[in-house]
C-alpha positions in Angstrom: 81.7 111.4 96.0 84.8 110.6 93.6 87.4 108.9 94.9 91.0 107.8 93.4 92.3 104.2 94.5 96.3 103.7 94.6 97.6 100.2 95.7 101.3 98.3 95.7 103.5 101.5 95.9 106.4 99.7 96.1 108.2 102.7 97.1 108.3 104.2 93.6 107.3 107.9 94.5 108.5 109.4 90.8 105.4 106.8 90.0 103.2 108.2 92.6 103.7 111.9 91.6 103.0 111.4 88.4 99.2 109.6 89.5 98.5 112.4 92.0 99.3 114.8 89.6 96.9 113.0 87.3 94.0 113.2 89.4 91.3 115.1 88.8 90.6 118.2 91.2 87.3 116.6 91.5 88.4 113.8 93.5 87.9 114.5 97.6 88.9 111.4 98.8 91.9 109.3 98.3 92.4 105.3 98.9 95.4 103.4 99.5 95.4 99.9 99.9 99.1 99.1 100.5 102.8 97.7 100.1 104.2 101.3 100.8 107.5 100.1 101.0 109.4 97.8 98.3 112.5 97.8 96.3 112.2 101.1 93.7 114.3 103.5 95.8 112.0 105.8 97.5 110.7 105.2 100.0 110.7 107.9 102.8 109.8 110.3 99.7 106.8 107.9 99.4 105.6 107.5 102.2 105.4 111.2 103.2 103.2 111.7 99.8 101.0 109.0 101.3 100.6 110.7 104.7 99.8 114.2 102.9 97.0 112.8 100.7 95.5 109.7 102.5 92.3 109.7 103.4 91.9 105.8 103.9 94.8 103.4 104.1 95.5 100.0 104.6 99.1 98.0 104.7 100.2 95.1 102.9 102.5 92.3 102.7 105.6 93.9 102.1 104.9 96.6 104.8 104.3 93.6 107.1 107.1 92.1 106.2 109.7 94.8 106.6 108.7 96.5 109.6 107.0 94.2 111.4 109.3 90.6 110.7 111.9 92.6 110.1 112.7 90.5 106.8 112.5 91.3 103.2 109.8 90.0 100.8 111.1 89.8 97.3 111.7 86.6 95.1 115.7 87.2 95.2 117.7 87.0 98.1 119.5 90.2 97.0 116.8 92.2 96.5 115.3 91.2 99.6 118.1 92.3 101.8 118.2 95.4 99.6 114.5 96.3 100.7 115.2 95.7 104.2 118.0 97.8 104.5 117.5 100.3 102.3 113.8 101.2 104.2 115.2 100.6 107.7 117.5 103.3 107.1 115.6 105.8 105.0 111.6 105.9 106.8 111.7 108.0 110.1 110.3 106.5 113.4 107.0 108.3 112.5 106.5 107.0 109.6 107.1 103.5 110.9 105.0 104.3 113.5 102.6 105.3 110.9 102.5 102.6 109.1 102.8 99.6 111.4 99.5 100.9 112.9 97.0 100.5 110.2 95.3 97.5 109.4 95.5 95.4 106.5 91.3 95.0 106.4 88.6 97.9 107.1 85.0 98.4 106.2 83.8 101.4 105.8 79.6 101.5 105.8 79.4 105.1 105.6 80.9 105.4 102.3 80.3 102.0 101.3 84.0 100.8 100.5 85.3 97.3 101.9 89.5 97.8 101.4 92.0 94.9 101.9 95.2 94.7 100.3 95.2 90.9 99.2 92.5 88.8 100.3 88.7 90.6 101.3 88.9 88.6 104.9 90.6 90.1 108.4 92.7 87.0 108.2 94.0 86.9 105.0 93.8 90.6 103.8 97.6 91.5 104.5 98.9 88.6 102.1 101.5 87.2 103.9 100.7 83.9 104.5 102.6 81.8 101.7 100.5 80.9 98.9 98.1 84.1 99.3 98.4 85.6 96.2 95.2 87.5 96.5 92.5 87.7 94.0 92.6 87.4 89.9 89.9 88.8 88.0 88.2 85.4 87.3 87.7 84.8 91.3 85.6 88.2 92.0 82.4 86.9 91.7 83.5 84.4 94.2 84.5 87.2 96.3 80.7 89.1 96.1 79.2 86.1 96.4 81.3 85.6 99.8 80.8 88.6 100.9 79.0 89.0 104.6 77.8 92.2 104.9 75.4 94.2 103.1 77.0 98.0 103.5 79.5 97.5 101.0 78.8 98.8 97.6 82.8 98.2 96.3 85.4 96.0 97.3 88.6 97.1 96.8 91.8 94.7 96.6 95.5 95.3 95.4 98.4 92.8 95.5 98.2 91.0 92.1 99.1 94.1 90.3 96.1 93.5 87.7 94.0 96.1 87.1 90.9 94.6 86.9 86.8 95.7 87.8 83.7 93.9 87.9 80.2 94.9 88.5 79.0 92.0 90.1 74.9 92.2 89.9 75.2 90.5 86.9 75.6 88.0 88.9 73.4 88.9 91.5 75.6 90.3 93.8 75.0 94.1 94.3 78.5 94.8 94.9 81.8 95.9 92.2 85.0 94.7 93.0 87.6 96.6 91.8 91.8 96.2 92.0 93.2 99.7 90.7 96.3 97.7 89.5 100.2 98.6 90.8 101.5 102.3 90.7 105.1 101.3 91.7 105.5 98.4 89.7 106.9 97.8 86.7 108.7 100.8 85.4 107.4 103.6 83.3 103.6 103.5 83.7 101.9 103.4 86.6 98.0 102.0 87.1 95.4 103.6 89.7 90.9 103.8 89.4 88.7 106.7 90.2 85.3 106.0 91.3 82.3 108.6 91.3 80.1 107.0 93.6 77.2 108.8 92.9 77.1 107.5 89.1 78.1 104.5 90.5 81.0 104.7 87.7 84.8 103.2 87.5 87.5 104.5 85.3 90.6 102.4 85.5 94.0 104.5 84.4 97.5 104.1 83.0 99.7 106.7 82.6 103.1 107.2 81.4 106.0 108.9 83.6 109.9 109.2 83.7 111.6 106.1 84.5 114.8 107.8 84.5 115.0 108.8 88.2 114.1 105.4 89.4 116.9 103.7 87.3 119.6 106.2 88.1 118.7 105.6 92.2 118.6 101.9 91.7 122.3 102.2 89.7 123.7 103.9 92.9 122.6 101.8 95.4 124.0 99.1 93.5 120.4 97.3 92.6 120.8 95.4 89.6 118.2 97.6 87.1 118.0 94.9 84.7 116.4 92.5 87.0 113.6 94.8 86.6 
């Protein structure tokens, strides 16, 4: 089986065209592990390229945060209210609906994959307890070794935007954790993993897109681009 990974869309779809139409016709399965929504314009346009190609999804933080607290999640004040708004108005009631009902945590034993969006525990997978600020590189080793069930063969984790893979039996943990890195997030190249499960191989990507689309939104709504 191959599968492509996608996390932290951030509402960036000019991003998320460019990685699905980067993937290789080879992959049959596609992973998303969350934060849909976000400040980078797009997001009923994301959201419905999400709901076409999804095969597995979880939500994270900044979905949580918007439509289910109804608050923003973003270091500036500004750009916090922007996010609110600007995804209140432009996602339909289905894709609300959508989204608000997946969880931020699922195993999946028949195909081996453990998905969270921050943290690899029910609890503390949706990262939106303060000071969850999910897991670096350097703490995946803690994370096999923590791990309580024996049907996962990868974990996979977004939130940090750091791509980042380990095989872990080095350590003697048969398990690889993986974090495809951030599609949405920052401008002009955009991070994902495939995984060919029958090799048992990882291929982290970066590609290079068009920025301009994303700026010239922003400009209109009034963002300020430069923050970014």
């Amino acid at each position: 089986m191959k599968l492509a990974v996608l996390a932290d869309l951030h509402a960036n779809s000019p991003a998320l065209d460019a990685v699905l139409n980067d993937l290789p016709t080879s992959v049959d399965t596609v992973v998303y592990l969350g934060d849909f929504v976000g400040v980078m314009g797009f997001p009923q346009e994301t959201v419905a390229a999400v709901r076409e190609h999804a095969d597995y999804a979880v939500k994270g933080n900044h979905d949580g945060a918007v439509l289910e607290r109804n608050e923003g999640h973003d270091n500036s004040r500004a750009l916090s209210e922007f996010e609110l708004e600007h995804t209140k108005t432009n996602l339909t009631d289905e894709q609300v609906d959508w989204i608000t009902g997946l969880q931020a945590y699922a195993e999946l034993p028949d195909i081996g994959l453990l998905l969270a969006h921050a943290q690899p525990r029910p609890e503390a997978a949706v990262g939106l307890t303060p000071g969850n600020t999910g897991v670096s590189k350097g703490e995946f080793p803690r994370v096999a070794a923590a791990l309580d069930t024996t049907d996962s063969e990868y974990i996979l984790l977004g939130h940090t935007h750091e791509q980042a893979v380990l095989d872990c039996s080095r350590f003697g943990h048969d398990v690889t954790v993986l974090n495809p890195g951030s599609v949405g997030q920052p401008m002009g190249e955009a991070e994902y993993a495939l995984i060919e499960t029958g090799h048992e191989t990882v291929e982290c990507r970066t590609i290079e897109y068009d920025a301009r689309p994303i700026k010239i939104r922003l400009r209109d709504l009034g963002v300020p681009v430069t923050w970014w």
